[in-house]
C-alpha positions in Angstrom: 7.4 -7.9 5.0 6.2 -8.3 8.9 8.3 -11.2 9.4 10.8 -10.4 11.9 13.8 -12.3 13.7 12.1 -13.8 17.1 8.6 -13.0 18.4 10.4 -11.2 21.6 11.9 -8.1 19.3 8.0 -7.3 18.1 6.9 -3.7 18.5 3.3 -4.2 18.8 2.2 -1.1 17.7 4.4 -1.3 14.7 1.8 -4.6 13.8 -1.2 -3.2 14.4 -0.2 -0.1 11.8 0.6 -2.7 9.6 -3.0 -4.0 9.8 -4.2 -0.5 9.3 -1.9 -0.4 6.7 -3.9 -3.5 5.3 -7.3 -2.8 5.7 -6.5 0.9 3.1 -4.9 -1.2 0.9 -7.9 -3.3 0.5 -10.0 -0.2 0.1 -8.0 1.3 -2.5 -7.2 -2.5 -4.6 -11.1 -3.3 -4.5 -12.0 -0.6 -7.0 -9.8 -2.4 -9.7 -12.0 -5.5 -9.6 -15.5 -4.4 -8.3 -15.3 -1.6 -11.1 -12.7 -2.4 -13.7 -14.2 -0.7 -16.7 -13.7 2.8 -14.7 -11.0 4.6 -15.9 -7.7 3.0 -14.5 -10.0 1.1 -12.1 -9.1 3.8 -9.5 -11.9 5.3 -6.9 -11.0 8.7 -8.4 -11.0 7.9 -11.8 -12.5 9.0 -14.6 -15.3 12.1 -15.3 -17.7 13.2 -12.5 -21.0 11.3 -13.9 -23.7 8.8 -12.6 -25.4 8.8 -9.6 -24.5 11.1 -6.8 -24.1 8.5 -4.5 -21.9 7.0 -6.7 -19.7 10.2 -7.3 -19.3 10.9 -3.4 -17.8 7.4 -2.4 -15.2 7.7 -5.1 -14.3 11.3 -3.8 -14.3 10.0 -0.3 -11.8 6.8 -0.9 -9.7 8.9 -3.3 -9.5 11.5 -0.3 -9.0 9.7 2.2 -7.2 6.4 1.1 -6.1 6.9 -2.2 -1.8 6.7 -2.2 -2.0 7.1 1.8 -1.8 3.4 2.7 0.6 1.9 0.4 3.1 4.6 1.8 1.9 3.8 5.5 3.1 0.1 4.4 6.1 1.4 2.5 7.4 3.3 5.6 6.9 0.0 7.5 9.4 -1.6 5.5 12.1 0.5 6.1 11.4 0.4 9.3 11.3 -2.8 9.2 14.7 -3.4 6.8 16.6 -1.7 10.0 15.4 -3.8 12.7 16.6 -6.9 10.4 20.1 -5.2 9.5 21.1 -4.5 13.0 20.1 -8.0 14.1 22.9 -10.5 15.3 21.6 -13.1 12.6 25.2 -13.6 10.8 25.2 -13.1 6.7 22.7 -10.4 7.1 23.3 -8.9 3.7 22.9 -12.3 2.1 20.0 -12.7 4.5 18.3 -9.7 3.0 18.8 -10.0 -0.7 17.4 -13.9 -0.3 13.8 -12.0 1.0 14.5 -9.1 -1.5 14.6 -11.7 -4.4 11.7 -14.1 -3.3 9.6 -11.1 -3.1 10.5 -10.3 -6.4 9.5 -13.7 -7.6 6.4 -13.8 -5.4 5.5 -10.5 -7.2 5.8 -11.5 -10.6 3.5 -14.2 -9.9 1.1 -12.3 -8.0 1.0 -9.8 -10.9 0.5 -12.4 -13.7 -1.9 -14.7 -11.9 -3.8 -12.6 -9.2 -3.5 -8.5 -9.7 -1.9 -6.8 -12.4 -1.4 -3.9 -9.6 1.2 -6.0 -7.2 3.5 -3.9 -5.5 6.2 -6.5 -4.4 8.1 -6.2 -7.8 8.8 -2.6 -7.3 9.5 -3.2 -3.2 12.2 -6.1 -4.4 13.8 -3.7 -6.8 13.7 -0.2 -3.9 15.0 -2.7 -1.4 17.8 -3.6 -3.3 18.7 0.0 -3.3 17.6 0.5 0.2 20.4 -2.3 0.6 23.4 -0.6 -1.5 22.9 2.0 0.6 22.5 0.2 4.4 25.2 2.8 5.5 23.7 6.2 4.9 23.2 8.2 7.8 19.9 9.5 9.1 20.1 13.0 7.9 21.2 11.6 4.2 18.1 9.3 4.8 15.5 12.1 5.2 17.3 14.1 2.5 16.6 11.8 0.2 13.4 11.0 1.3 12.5 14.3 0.7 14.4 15.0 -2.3 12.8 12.4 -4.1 9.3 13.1 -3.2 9.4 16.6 -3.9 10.9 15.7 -7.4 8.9 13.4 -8.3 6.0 15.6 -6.9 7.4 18.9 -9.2 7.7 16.7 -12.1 4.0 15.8 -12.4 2.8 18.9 -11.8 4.9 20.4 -14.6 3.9 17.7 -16.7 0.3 18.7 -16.0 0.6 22.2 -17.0 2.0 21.7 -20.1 -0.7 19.4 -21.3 -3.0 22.0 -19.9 -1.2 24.8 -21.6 -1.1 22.9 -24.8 -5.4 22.9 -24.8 -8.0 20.5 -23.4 -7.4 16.9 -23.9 -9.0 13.7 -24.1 -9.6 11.5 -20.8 -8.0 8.8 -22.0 -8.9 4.5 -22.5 -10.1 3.0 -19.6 -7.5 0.4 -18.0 -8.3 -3.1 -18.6 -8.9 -4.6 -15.1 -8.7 -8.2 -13.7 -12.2 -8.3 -13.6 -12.9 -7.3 -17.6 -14.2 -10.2 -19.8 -13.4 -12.4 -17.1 -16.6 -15.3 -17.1 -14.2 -17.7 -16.8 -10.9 -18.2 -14.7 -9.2 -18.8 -18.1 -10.5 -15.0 -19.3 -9.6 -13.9 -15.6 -6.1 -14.9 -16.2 -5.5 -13.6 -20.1 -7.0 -10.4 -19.1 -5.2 -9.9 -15.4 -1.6 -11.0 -17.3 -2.2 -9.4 -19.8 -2.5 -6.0 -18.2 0.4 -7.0 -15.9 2.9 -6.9 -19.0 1.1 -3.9 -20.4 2.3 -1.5 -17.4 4.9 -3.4 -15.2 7.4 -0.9 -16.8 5.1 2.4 -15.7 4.3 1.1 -12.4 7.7 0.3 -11.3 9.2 3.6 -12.8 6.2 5.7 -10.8 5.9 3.9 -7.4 9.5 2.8 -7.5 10.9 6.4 -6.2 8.2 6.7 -4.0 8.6 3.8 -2.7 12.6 4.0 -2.2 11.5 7.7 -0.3 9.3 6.1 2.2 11.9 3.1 2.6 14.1 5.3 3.6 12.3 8.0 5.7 11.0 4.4 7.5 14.5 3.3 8.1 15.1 7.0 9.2 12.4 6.2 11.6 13.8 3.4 13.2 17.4 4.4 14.0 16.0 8.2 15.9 14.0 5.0 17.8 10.9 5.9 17.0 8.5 3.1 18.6 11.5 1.7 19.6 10.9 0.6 22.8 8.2 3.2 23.4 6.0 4.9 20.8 6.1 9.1 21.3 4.5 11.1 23.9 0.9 11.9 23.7 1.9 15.6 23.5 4.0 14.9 20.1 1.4 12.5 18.8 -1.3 15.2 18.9 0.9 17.9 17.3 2.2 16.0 14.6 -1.7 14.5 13.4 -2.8 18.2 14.2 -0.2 19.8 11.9 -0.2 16.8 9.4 -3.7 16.5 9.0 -6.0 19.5 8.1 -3.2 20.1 5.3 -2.5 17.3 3.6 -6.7 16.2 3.5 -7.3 19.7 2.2 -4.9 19.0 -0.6 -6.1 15.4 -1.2 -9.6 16.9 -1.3 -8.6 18.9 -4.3 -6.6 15.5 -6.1 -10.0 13.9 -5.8 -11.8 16.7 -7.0 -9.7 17.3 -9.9 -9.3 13.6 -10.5 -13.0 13.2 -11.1 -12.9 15.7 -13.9 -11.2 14.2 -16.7 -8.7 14.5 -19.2 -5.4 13.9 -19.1 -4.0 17.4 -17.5 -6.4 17.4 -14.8 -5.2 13.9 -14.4 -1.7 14.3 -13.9 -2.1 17.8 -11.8 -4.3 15.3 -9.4 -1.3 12.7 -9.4 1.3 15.5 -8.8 -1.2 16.9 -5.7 -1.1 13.4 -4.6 2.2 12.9 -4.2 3.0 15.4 -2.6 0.1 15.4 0.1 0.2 12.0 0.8 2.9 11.9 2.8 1.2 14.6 5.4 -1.7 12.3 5.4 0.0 8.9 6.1 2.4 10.2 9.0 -0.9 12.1 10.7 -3.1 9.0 10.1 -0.1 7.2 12.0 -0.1 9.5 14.9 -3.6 9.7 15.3 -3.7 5.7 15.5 -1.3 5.6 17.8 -3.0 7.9 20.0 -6.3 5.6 19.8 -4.1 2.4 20.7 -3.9 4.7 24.4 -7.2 4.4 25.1 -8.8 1.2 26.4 -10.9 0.4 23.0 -8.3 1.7 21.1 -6.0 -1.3 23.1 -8.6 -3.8 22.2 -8.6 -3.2 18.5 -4.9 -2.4 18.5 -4.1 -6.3 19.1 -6.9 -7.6 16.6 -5.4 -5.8 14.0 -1.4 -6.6 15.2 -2.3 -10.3 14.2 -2.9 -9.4 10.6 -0.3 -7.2 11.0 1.9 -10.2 12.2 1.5 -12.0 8.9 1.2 -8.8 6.6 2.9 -10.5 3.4 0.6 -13.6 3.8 -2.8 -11.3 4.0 -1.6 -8.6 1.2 -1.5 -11.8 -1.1 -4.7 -13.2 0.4 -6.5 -10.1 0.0 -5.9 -10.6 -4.2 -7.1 -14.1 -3.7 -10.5 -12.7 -1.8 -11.0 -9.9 -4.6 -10.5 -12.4 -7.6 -13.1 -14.8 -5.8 -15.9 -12.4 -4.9 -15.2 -9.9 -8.7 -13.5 -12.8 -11.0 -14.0 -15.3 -13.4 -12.4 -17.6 -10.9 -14.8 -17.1 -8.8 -18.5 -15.3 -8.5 -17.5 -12.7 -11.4 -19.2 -9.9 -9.6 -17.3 -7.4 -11.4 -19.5 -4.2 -12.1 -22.2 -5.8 -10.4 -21.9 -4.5 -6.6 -23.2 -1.1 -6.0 -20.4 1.7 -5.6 -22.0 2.5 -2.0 -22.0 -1.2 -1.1 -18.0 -1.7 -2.5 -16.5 -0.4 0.9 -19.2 -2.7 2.6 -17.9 -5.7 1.1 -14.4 -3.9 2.1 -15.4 -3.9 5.9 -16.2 -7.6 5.3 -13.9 -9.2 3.7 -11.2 -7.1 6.3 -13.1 -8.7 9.4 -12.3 -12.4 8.0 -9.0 -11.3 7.5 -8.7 -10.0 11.0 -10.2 -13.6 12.3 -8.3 -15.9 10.0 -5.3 -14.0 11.2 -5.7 -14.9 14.6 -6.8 -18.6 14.2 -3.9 -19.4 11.5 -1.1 -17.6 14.4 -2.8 -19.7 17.2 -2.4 -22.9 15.4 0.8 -22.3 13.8 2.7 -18.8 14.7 3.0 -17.4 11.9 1.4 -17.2 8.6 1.9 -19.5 5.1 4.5 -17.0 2.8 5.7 -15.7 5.5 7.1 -19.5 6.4 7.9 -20.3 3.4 10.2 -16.9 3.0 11.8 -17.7 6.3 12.1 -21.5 4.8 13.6 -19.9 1.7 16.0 -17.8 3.3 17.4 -19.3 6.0 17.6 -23.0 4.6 16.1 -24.1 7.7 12.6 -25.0 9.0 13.1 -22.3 12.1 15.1 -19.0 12.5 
């Protein structure tokens, strides 16, 4: 994912999103193993009930996180996918398919062993997409982007209305989660594989499209030269976070709201709202980070989080590991036993050790695990 050709052709800035990128991913992935017997193991999941406190910090992750940070990571990847295909490395094509299909395999393995939620599957299948179509031009690039999110957006909505045309309707099963029956690591396995094969078909089919969007407004990104070698003014930063932002939180607001209520209309009208703000959300959180990496604090925290950045591939899969140790039968089984409030403690936590692993595992060896064994893979060589 991070892994690039040399160390000199880094964008820092484009690391430390990545590390943003990282630490909402974490805070939307934790719900599905601190609280797996909510419905669909999501923060906004499920009727409004319980304790007050316990109502608010779903709304507040499902507002503010929820479907926000995959994209971030998502647009990254394009991004990235066109820094790789101009590069002088010869093969290129064959170059990019190798990574395409070791994440795919990486992703299967995640999915069956660590979380049934893994994302690489669907990026393997995008990017091969992404791939077939390497010579699209810009505009055709945001067309699509567009196209497809707006579609995909329009279908869920109308989906929702007719279910809440046709009358009310239940709230549906609650999705098994990795951390469900799960005293042992044999349990944790069975019931995290088991889910995996359950909706591998659903999630490929929903974030696949969205996924392929962002791909391609990322590459989009990249070849206007966006960040590339200097991130925009200040002046454009602050327009696009003030126009992006009031917007698409407003509209996330309502997803959560509505997502909290229940039943299978409301559900899908809050996955339709979704959609469709997300996007707003992402690209103003991205301006307004990069207008914190300006100031002299922002500088500071802009490197510590570049290093996780650095090696995003090696912490995404590392942050499964740290959830199925702290919530799993393979490790302390604390599933449903952590107090909502104190879930996005244990968030801020387990993201710090990240942030410090990061740096000692690049200082000792430049780069992290998967992403050498990727390069190994790839390249047939021990170095690019």
């Amino acid at each position: 994912m991070s892994d690039r050709l040399t160390t000199s052709v880094r964008v820092p800035e484009i690391d430390a999103l990545r590390g943003l990128a990282l630490f909402g991913i974490l805070m939307v992935n934790v719900w599905f193993f601190a609280d797996p017997g909510g419905p669909a193991g999501g923060p906004a999941g499920g009727p409004a009930g319980g304790q007050i406190s316990d109502q608010a910090v779903r709304l507040l992750v499902a507002t503010f996180f929820e479907g926000k940070f995959y994209l971030l990571f998502s647009l990254l990847f394009g991004y990235g996918f066109v820094v790789l295909r101009d590069s002088t490395t010869p093969h290129t094509v064959r170059v990019i398919g190798r990574r395409l299909a070791a994440l795919g395999v990486l992703g299967v393995l995640h999915g069956l062993t660590l979380f049934y939620g893994d994302i690489l599957v669907t990026y393997a299948l995008a990017g091969t997409l992404l791939l077939a179509t390497r010579t699209m031009t810009t505009r055709a690039r945001w067309a699509t982007a567009a196209a497809i999110t707006a579609g995909v957006s329009l279908l869920i909505i109308g989906s929702a209305l007719l279910v809440l045309a046709a009358g009310p309707a239940g709230s549906g099963a609650a999705a098994l989660g990795p951390g469900t029956a799960s005293d042992t690591p044999g349990e944790a396995f069975a019931a995290n594989a088991g889910t995996y094969g359950a909706i591998l078909p659903s999630v490929v089919l929903f974030q696949g499209p969205l996924a392929l969007a962002a791909f391609h407004a990322g590459a989009a990104l990249a070849e206007r030269g966006v960040l590339r070698p200097h991130p925009p003014s200040r002046r454009v930063l602050v327009r696009v976070a003030v126009v992006a932002l009031p917007p698409g939180l407003a509209v996330s607001a309502l997803q959560a709201h509505l997502a909290q209520q229940g039943g299978e209309g409301l559900s899908l009208l809050a996955t339709g709202l979704s959609v469709a703000a997300s996007p707003l959300v992402t690209i103003g959180y991205a301006a307004a980070f990069l207008l914190l990496l300006r100031s002299r604090p922002g500088r500071a925290l802009g490197r510590v989080m570049a290093g996780a950045g650095r090696i995003s591939l090696s912490n995404y899969l590392g942050q499964s590991l740290m959830l199925c140790l702290v919530f799993t039968g393979y490790g302390f089984g604390l599933a449903d036993q952590v107090p909502l409030p104190a879930v996005p403690v244990v968030v801020v936590g387990l993201y710090a050790l990240q942030l410090g692993a990061s740096h000692l595992v690049l200082a000792r060896f430049g780069t992290g695990p998967v992403e050498a064994a990727l390069r190994r893979f790839v390249r047939r060589t021990p170095a690019l």
